[in-house]
N, C-alpha and C positions, 0 to 999 in steps of 0.2 A: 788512724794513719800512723805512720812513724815517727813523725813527728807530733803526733799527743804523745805516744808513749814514750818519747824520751823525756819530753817535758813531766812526766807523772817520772820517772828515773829522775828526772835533778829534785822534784818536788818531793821526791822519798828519802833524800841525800847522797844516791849515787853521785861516785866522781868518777863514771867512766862507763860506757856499752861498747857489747859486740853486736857489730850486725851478721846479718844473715837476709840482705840484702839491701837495696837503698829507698826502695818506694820513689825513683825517678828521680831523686834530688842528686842534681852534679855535684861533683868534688870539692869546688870551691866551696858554692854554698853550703854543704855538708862541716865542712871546717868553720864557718860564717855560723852556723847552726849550733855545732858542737860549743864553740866559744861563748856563745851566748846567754846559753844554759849552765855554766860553768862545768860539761862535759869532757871528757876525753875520748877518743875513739879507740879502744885498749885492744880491738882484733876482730877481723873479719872471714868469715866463713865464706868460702868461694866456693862454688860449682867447679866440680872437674871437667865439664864440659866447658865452660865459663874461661878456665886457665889455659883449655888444651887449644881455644879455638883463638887467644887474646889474651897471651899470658900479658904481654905491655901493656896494656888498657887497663887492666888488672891492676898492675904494680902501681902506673898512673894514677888511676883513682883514688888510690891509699895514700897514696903521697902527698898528691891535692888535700884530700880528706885529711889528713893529718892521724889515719890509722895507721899505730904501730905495730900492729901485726896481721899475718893473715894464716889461714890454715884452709886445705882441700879435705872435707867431710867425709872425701870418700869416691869412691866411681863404682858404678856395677860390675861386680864381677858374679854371675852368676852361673856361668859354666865356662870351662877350659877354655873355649873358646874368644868368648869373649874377655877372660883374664890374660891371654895372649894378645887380642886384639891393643888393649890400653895396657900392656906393659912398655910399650917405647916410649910413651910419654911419660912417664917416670925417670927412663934412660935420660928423655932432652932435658932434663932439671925443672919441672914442676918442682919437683918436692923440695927444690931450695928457693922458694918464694920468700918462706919468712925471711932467712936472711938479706934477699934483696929489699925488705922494708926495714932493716936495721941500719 
């Protein structure tokens, strides 16, 4: 679970993970978690579908979580088509996520 493996990251001396999701654990407790294990939550990898559909829920969650960053991995572009399709949501400000956890 994500929660062995952060615990095996503080028991290695990490002072700090990224996720790449949350394994169901809410915000609160996520920050409740991190603190425990003497953790930091140093940046989160969000789904572009994830930002495009719930960018607030998103920035939320970090905030709760006490993650100070976050970064979009990417979205499919595999043909013209579809790199026309997801270019407006770049226009609406996706891509200034991090700064809104700053």
């Amino acid at each position: 679970t994500l929660r062995q493996r952060m615990e095996i990251a503080a028991q290695a001396g990490y002072t700090g993970v990224e996720f790449a999701g949350y394994d169901g654990i809410a915000g609160p407790e996520m920050r409740r978690l991190l603190a425990s294990l003497g953790l930091r939550g140093t940046g989160s990898h969000i789904a572009y579908d994830a930002l495009r559909d719930d960018l607030d829920g998103c920035v939320r969650y970090c905030l709760e979580a006490g993650i100070t960053s976050a970064a979009c991995p990417g979205c499919e572009m595999n043909d013209r088509d579809q790199a026309l399709a997801n270019a407006p949501a770049a226009e609406d400000g996706l891509i200034t996520v991090p700064h809104a956890l700053a």
